[in-house]
C-alpha positions in Angstrom: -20.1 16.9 -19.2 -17.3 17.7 -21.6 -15.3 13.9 -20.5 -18.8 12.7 -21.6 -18.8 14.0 -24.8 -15.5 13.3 -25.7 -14.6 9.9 -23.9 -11.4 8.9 -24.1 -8.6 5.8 -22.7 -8.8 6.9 -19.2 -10.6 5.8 -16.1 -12.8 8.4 -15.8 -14.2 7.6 -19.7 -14.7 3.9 -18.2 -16.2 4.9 -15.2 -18.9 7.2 -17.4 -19.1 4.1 -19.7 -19.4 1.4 -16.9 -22.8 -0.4 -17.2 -24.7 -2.9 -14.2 -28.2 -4.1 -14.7 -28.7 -1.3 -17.0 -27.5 1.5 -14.7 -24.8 4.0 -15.5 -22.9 5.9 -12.7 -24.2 9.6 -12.0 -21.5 12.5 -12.6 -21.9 12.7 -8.6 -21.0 9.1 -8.2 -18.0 9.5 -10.9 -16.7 12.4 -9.1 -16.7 11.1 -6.0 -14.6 7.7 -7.1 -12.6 9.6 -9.0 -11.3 11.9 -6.0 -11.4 8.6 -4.3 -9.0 6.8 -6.7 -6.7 9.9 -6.6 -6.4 10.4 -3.0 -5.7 6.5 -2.2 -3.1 6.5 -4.9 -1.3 9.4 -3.4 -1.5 8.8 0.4 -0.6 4.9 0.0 2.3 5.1 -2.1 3.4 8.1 -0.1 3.3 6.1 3.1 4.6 3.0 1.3 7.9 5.3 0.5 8.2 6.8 3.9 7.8 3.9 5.6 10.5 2.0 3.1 12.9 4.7 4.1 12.3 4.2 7.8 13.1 0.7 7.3 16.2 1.6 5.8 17.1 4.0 8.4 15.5 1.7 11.4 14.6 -1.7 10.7 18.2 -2.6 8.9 20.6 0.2 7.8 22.5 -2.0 5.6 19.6 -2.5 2.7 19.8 0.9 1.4 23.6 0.5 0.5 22.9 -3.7 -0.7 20.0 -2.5 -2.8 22.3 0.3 -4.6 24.8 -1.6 -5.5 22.3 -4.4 -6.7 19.4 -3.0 -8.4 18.1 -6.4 -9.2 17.2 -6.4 -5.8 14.7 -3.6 -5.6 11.6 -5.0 -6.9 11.6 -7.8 -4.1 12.3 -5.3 -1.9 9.7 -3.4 -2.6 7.3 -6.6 -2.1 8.8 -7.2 1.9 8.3 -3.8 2.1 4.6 -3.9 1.5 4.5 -6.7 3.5 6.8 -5.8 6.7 5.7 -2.2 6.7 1.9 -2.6 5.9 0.2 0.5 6.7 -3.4 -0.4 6.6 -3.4 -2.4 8.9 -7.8 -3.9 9.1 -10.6 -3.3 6.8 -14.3 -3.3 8.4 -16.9 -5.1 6.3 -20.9 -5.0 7.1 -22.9 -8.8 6.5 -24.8 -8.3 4.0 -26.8 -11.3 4.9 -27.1 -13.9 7.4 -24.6 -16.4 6.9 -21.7 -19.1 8.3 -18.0 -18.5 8.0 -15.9 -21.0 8.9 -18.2 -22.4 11.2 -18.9 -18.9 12.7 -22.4 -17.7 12.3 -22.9 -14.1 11.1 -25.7 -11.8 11.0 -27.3 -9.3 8.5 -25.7 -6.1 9.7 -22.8 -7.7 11.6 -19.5 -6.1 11.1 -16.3 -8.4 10.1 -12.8 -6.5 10.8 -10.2 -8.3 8.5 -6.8 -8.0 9.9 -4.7 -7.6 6.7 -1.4 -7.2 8.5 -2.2 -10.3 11.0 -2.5 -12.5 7.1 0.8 -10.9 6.1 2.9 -12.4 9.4 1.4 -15.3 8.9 3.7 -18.0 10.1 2.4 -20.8 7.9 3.1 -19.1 4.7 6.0 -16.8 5.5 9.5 -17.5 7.3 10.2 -16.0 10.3 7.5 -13.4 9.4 9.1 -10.5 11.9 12.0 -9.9 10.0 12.6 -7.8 7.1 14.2 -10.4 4.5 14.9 -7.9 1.0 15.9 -12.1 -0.6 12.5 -13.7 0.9 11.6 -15.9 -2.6 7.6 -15.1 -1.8 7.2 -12.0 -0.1 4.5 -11.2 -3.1 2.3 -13.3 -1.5 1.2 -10.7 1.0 -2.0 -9.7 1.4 -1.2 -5.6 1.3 -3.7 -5.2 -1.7 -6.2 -7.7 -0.8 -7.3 -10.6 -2.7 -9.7 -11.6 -5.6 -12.6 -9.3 -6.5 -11.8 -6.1 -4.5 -7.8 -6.4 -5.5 -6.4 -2.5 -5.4 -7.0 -1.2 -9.0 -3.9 0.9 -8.1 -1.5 -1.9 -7.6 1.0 -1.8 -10.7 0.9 1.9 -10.3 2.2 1.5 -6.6 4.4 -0.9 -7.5 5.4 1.2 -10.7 5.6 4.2 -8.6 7.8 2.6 -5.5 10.1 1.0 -7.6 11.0 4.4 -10.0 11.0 6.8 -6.7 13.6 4.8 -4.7 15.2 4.1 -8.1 16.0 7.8 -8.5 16.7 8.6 -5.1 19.4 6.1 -5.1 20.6 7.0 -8.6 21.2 10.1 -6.4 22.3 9.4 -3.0 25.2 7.3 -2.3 24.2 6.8 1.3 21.6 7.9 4.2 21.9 8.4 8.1 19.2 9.1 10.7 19.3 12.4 11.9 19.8 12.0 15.9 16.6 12.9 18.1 14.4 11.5 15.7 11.2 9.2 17.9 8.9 7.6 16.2 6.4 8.8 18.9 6.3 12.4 18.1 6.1 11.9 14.5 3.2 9.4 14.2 -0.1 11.2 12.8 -3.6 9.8 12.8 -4.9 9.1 9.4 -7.3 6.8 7.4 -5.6 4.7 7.7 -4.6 4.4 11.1 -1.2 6.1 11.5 1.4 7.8 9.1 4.7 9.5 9.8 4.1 12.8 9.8 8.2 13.6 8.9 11.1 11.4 8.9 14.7 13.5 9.0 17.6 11.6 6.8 21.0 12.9 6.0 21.9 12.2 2.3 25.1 12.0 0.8 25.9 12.4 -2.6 
């Protein structure tokens, strides 16, 4: 009620301000998007930066120390990354009405699972797809937060947010290591989704 009376330029003043066919969102509906909005923006960037940091530790230990030294290189890293280390992995969508796709005939109430990460190892539009490549010239292709209509709001902030996080880690730590023991296997957690690391150890150096 108070946002109400005193709107201002945030998203929760456009969501109260938003207008379709003459229908405004309830403050149920608002609050519900709203805790939406904040918990995908904090449990997709925070996967984005653990699984960037397992790449670095895992997937090619030499990036960490390449990107350091050439900062330059960081936002197209930060593109293979949402590419290579995709965490959502499908989306489920429910037909809406009967209709054909690409020859295939669907049914109201049919559900369509779009493979997100199949589209971003796509061998057509990506070179040798399965390996991380920081220099790839069109990594930002990918299709990590969708396409068209439904593209992630939160994209420039995940970018924004990547980009200054890894930016002052390595403004801090010369170098990392993995910490021996570590299996991906017993550190995996189930989550929206799919699965997240649930820790990731890493010796820093200053």
């Amino acid at each position: 009620m108070q946002k109400r009376a005193n709107p201002s330029d945030d998203i929760i003043s456009d969501l109260i301000q938003a207008e379709v066919d003459g229908e405004r969102l309830s403050d149920d509906d608002i609050v519900r998007t709203t805790m939406f909005i904040l918990g995908a923006g904090i449990e997709t960037t925070s996967h984005l930066l653990a699984n960037t940091f397992y790449s670095f530790l895992y997937d090619n230990s030499q990036i960490y120390g390449e990107v350091r030294a050439n900062r330059e290189l960081l936002p197209n890293t930060v593109e293979e990354m949402l590419r290579y280390r995709f965490n959502i992995a499908k989306m489920d969508r429910t037909v809406k009405q009967d209709n054909n796709l690409l020859g295939v005939e669907l049914k109201k109430g049919d559900v369509v699972v779009a493979w997100m990460s199949a589209a971003n190892m796509d061998e057509d539009v990506f070179d040798n797809p399965f390996t991380l490549d920081i220099h790839r010239p069109n990594n930002k292709q990918h299709l990590t937060f969708g396409n068209g209509p439904h593209f992630c709001l939160g994209a420039p902030l995940a970018r924004l947010e990547a980009n200054m996080g890894i930016g002052m880690f390595m403004d801090t730590f010369s170098r990392i290591e993995p910490v021996p023991g570590f299996t991906l296997a017993d550190n995996l957690t189930p989550s929206a989704a799919g699965q997240m690391l649930s820790s990731l150890p890493v010796k820093v150096y200053r």
